[in-house]
Biotite code that builds the C-alpha atoms (Angstrom):
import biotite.structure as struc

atoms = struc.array([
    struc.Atom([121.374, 175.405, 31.556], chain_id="A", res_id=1, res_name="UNK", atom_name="CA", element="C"),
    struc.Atom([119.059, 177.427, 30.159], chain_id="A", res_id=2, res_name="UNK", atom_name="CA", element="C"),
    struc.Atom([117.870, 177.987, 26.323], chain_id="A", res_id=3, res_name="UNK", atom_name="CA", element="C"),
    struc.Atom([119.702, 180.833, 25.458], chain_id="A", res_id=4, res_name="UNK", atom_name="CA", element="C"),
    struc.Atom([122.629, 179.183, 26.789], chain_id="A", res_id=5, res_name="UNK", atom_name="CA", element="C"),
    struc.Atom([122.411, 176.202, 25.102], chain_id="A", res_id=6, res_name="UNK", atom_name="CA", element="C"),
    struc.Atom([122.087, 177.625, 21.879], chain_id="A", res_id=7, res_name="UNK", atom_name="CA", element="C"),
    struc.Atom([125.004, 180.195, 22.252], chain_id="A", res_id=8, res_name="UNK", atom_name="CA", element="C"),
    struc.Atom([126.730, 177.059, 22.605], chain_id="A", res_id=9, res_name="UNK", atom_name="CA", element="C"),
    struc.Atom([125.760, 175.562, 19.544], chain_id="A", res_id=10, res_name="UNK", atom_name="CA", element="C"),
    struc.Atom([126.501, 178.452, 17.655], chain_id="A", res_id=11, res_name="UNK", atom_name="CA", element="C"),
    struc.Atom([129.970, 179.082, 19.172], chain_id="A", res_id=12, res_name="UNK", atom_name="CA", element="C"),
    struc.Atom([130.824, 175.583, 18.721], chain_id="A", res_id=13, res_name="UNK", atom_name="CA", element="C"),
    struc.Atom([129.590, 175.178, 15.373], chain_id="A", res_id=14, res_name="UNK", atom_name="CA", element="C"),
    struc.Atom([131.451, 178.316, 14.285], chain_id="A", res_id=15, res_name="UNK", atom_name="CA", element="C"),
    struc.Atom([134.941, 177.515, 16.401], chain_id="A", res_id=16, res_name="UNK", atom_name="CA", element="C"),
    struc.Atom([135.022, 173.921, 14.679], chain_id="A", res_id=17, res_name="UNK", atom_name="CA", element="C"),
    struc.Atom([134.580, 174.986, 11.038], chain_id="A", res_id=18, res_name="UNK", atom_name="CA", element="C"),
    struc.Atom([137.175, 177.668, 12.074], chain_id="A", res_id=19, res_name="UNK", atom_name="CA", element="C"),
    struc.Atom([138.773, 175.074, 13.325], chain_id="A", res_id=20, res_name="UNK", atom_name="CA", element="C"),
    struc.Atom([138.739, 172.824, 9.790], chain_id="A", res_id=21, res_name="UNK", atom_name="CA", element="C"),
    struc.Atom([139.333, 175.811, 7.700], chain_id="A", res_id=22, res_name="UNK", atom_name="CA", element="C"),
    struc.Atom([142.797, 176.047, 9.572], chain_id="A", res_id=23, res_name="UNK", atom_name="CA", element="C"),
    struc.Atom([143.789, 172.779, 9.182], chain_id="A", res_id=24, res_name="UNK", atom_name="CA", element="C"),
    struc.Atom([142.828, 172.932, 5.282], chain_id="A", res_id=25, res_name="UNK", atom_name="CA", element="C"),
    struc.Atom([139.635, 170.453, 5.006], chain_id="A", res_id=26, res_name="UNK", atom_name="CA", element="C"),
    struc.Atom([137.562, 170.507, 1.978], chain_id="A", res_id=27, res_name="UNK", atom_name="CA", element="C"),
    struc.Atom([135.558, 173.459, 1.534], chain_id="A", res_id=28, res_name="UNK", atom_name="CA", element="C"),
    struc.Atom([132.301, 171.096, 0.842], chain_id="A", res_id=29, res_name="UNK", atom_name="CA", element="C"),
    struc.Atom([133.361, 169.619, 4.395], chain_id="A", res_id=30, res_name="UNK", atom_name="CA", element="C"),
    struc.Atom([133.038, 172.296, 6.537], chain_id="A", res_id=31, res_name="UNK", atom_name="CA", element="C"),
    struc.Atom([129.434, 172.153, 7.381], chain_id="A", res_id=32, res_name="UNK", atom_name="CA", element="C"),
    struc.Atom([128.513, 168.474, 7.876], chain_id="A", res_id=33, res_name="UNK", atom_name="CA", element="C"),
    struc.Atom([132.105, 168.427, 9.850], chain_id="A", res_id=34, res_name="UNK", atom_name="CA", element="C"),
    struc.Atom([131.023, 171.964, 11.863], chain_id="A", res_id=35, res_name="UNK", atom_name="CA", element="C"),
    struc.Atom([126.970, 170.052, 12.585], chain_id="A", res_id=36, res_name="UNK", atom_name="CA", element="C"),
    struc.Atom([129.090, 166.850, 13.693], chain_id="A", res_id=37, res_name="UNK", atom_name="CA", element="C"),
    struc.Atom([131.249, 168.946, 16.009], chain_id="A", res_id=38, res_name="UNK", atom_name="CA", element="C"),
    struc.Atom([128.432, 170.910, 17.253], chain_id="A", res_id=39, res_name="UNK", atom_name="CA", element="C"),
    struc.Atom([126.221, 167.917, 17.992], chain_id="A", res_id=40, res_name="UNK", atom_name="CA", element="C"),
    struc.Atom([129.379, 166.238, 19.720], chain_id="A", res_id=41, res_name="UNK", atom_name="CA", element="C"),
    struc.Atom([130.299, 169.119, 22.319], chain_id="A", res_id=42, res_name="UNK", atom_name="CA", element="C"),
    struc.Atom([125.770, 169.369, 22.921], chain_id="A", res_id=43, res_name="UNK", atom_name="CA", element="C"),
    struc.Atom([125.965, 166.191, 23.921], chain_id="A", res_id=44, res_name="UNK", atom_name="CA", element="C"),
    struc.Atom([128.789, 166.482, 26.140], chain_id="A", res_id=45, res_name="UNK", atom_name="CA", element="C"),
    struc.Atom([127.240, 169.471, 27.740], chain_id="A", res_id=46, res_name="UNK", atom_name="CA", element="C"),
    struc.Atom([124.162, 167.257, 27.989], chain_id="A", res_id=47, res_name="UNK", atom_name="CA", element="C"),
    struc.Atom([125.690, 164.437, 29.955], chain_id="A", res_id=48, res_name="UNK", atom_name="CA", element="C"),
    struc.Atom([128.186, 165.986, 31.727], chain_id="A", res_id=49, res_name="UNK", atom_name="CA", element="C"),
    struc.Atom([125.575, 167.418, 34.299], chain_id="A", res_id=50, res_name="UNK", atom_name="CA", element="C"),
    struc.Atom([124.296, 163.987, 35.356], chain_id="A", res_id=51, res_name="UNK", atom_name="CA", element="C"),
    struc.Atom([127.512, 161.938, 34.947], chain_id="A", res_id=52, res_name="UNK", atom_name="CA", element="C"),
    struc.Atom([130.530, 163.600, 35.140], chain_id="A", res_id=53, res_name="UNK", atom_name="CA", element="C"),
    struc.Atom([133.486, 164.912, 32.868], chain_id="A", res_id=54, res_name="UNK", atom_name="CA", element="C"),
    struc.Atom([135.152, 161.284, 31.977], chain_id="A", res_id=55, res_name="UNK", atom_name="CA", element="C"),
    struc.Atom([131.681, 159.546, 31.326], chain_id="A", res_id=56, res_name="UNK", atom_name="CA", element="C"),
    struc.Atom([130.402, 162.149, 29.256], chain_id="A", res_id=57, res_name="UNK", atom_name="CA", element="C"),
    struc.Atom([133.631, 162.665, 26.898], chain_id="A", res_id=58, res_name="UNK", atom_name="CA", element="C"),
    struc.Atom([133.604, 158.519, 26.577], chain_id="A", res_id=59, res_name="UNK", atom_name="CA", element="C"),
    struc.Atom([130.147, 158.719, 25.345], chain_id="A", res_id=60, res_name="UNK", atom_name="CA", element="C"),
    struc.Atom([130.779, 161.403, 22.985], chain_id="A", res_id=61, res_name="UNK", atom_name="CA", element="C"),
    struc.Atom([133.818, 160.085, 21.602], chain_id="A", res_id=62, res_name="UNK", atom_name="CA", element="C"),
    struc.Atom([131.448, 157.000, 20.909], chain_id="A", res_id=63, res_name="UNK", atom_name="CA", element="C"),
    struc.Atom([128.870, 158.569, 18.968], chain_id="A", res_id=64, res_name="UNK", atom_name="CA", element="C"),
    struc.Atom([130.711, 160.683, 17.363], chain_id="A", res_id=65, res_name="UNK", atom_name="CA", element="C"),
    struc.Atom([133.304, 158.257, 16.259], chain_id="A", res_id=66, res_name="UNK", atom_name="CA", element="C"),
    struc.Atom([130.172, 156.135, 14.768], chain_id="A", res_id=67, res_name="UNK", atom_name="CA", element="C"),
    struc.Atom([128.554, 159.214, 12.857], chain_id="A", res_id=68, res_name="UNK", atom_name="CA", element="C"),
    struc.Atom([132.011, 160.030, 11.716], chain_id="A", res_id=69, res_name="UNK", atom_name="CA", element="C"),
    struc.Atom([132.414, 156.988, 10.258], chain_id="A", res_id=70, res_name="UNK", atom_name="CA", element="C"),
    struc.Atom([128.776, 156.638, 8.380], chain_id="A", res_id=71, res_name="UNK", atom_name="CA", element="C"),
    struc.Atom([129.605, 160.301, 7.108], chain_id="A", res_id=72, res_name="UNK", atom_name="CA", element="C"),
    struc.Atom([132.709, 159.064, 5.120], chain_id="A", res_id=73, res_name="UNK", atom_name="CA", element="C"),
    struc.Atom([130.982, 156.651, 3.488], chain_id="A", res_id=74, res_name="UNK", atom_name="CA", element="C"),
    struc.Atom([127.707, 158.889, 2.520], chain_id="A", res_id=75, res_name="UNK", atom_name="CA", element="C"),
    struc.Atom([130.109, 162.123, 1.678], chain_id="A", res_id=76, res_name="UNK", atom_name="CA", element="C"),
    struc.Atom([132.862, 159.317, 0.075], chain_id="A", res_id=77, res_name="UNK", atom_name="CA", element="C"),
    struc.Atom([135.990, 161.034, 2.417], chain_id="A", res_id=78, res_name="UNK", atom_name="CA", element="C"),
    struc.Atom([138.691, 159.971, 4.401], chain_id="A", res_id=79, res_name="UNK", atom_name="CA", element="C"),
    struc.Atom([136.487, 159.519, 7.845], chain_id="A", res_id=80, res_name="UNK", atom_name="CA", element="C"),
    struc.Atom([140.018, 161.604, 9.478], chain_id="A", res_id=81, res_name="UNK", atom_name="CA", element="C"),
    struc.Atom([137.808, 164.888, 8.551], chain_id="A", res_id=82, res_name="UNK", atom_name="CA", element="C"),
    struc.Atom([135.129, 163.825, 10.531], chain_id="A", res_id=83, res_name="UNK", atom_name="CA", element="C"),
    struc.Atom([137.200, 162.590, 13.654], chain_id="A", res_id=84, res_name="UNK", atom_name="CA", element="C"),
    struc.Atom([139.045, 166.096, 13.399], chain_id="A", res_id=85, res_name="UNK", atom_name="CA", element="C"),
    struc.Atom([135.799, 167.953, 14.019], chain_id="A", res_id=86, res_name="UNK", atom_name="CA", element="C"),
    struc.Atom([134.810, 165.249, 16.901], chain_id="A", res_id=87, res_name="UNK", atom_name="CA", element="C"),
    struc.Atom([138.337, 166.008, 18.390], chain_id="A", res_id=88, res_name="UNK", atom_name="CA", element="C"),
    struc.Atom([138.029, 170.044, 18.422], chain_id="A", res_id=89, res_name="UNK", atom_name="CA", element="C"),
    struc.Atom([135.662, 169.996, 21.578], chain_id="A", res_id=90, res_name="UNK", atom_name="CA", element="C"),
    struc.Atom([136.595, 166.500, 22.989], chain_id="A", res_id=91, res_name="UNK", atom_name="CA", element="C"),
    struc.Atom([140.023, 167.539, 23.952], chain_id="A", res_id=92, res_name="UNK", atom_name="CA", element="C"),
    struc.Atom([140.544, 169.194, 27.625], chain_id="A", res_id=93, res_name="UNK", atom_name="CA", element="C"),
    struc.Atom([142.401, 172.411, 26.306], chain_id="A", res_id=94, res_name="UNK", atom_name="CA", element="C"),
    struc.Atom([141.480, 174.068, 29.503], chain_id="A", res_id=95, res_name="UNK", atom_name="CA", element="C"),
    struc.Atom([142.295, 172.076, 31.864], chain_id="A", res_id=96, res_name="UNK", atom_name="CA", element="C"),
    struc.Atom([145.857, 171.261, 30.147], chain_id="A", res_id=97, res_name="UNK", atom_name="CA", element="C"),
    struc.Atom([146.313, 175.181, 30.165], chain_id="A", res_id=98, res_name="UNK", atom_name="CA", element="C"),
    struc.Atom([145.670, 175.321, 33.803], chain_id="A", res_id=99, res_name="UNK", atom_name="CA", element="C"),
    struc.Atom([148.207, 172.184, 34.530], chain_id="A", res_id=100, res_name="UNK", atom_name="CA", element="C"),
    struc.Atom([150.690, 174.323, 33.292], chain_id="A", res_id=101, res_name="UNK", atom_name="CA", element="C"),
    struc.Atom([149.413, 177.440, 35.011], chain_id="A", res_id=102, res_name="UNK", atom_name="CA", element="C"),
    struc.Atom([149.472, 174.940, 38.396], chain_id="A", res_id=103, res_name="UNK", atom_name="CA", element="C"),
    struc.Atom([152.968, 173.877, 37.728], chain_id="A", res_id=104, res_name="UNK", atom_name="CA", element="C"),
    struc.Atom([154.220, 177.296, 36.866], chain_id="A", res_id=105, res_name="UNK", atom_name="CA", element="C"),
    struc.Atom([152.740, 178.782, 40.231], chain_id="A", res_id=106, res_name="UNK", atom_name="CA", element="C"),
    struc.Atom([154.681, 176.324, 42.216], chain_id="A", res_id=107, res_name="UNK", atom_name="CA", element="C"),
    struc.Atom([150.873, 174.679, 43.452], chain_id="A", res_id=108, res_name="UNK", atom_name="CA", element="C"),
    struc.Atom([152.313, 171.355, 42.398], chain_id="A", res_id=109, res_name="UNK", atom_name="CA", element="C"),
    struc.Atom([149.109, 169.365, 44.227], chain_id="A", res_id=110, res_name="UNK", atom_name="CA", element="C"),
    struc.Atom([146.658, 170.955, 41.631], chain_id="A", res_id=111, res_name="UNK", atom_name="CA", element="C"),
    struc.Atom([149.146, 170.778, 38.921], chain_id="A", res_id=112, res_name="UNK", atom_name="CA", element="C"),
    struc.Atom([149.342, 166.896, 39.133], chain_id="A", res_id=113, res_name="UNK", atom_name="CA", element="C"),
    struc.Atom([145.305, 166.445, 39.883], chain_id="A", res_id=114, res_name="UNK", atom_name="CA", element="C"),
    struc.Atom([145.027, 168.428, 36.850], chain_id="A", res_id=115, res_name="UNK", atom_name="CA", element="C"),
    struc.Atom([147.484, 166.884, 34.777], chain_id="A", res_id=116, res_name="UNK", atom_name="CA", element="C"),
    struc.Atom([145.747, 163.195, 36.189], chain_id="A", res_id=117, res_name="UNK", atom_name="CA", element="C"),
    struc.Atom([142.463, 164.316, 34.754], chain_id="A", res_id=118, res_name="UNK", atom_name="CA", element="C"),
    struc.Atom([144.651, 165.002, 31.619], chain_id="A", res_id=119, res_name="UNK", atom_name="CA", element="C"),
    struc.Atom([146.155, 161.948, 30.419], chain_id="A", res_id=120, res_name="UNK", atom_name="CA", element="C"),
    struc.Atom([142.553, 160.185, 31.713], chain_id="A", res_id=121, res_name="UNK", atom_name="CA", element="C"),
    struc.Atom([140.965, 162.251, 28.912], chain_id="A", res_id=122, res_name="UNK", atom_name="CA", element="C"),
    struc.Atom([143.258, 161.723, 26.474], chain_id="A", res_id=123, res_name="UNK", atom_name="CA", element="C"),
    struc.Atom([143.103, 157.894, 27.394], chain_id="A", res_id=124, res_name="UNK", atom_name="CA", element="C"),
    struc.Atom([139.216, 157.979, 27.190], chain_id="A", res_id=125, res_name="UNK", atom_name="CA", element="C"),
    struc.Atom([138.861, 159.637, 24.144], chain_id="A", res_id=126, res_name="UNK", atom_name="CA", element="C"),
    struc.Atom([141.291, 157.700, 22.347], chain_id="A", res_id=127, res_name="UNK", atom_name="CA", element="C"),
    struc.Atom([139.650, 154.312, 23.642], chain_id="A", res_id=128, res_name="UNK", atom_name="CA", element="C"),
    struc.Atom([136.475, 156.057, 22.943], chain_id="A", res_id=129, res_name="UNK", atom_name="CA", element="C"),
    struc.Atom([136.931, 156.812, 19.406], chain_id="A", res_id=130, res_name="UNK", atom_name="CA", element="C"),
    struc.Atom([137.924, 153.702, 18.667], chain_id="A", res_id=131, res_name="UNK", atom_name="CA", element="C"),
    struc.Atom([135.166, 151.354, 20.584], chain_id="A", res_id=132, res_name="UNK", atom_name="CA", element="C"),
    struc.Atom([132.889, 153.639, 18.040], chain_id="A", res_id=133, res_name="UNK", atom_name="CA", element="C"),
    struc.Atom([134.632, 152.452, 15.161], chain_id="A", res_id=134, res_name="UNK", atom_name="CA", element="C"),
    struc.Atom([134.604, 148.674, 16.532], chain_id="A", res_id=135, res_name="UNK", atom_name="CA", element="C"),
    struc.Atom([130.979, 149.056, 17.524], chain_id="A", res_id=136, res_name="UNK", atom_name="CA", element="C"),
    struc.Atom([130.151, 150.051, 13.875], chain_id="A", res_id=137, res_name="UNK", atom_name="CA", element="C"),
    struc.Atom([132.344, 147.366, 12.198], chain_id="A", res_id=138, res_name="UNK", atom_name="CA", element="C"),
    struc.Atom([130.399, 144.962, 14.701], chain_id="A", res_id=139, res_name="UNK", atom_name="CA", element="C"),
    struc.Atom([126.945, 146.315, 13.596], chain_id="A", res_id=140, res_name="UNK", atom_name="CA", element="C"),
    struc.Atom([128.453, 145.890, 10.340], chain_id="A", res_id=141, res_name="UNK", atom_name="CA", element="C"),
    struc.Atom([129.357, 142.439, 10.369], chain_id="A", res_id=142, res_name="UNK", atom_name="CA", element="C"),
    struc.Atom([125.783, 141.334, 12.509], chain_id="A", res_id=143, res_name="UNK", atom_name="CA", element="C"),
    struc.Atom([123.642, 142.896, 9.768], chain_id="A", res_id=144, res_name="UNK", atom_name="CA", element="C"),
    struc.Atom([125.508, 140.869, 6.998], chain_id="A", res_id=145, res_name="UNK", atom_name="CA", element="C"),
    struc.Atom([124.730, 137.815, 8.558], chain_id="A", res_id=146, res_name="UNK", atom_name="CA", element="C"),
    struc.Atom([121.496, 138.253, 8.947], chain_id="A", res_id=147, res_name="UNK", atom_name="CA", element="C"),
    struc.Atom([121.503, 138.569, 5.630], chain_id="A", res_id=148, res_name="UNK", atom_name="CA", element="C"),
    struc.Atom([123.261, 135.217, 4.840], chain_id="A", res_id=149, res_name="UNK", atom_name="CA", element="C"),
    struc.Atom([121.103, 133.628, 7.020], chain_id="A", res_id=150, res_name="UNK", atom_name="CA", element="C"),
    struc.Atom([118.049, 134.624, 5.654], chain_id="A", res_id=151, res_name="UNK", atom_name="CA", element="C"),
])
């Protein structure tokens, strides 16, 4: 991937996720730190998806994002459910759900269900994703306040 390309993807992402917020109604004072969040999110997908693969690199960025969208509640004081929304917009396979359907609709049923596999594993990995972040946080959480009762 090369510069240019990378970038163009920032942009676009940045831009389809606040478009993305504005639709569903968030806070107009959200929009940006939700769009960076998003943005950030789908770069690194794009960055670990060439090493790893598709599942490992939407597991890791349901992860982190799930983390950073739960500090940015507490420093922006909002439901964390605006943050998770903008980590959703590029987690979810869109895509590859459209072409399940275009697979079962062209009777190429083999495709359709390899597709429709990689589906439901996405949708299972983000979901357990999202919330290991918020456990891993809680964790961190709970570690750091008894350090400070021991000390």
């Amino acid at each position: 991937m090369t510069i240019l390309t990378f970038l163009l993807q920032a942009l676009a992402s940045l831009l389809a996720i606040i478009t993305f917020l504005i639709v569903l109604n968030v806070q107009r004072s959200m929009l940006i730190p939700g769009g960076i969040l998003g943005m950030a999110v789908w770069l690194l997908y794009l960055l670990l998806k060439g090493p790893t693969n598709v599942i490992v690199a939407t597991f890791v960025a349901a992860i982190v994002g799930s983390c950073i969208s739960q500090i940015l509640s507490i420093i922006y004081k909002t439901p964390a459910v605006v943050f998770i929304l903008a980590i959703l917009a590029p987690l979810v396979p869109g895509y590859i759900s459209y072409r399940t359907t275009a697979f079962f609709v062209t009777g190429n049923y083999s495709q359709a269900m390899v597709h429709a596999t990689l589906v439901v594993i996405l949708a299972l990995v983000i979901s357990i994703g999202m919330a290991s972040g918020t456990v891993a946080l809680k964790l961190y959480k709970y570690i750091e306040k008894r350090k400070r009762v021991v000390d």
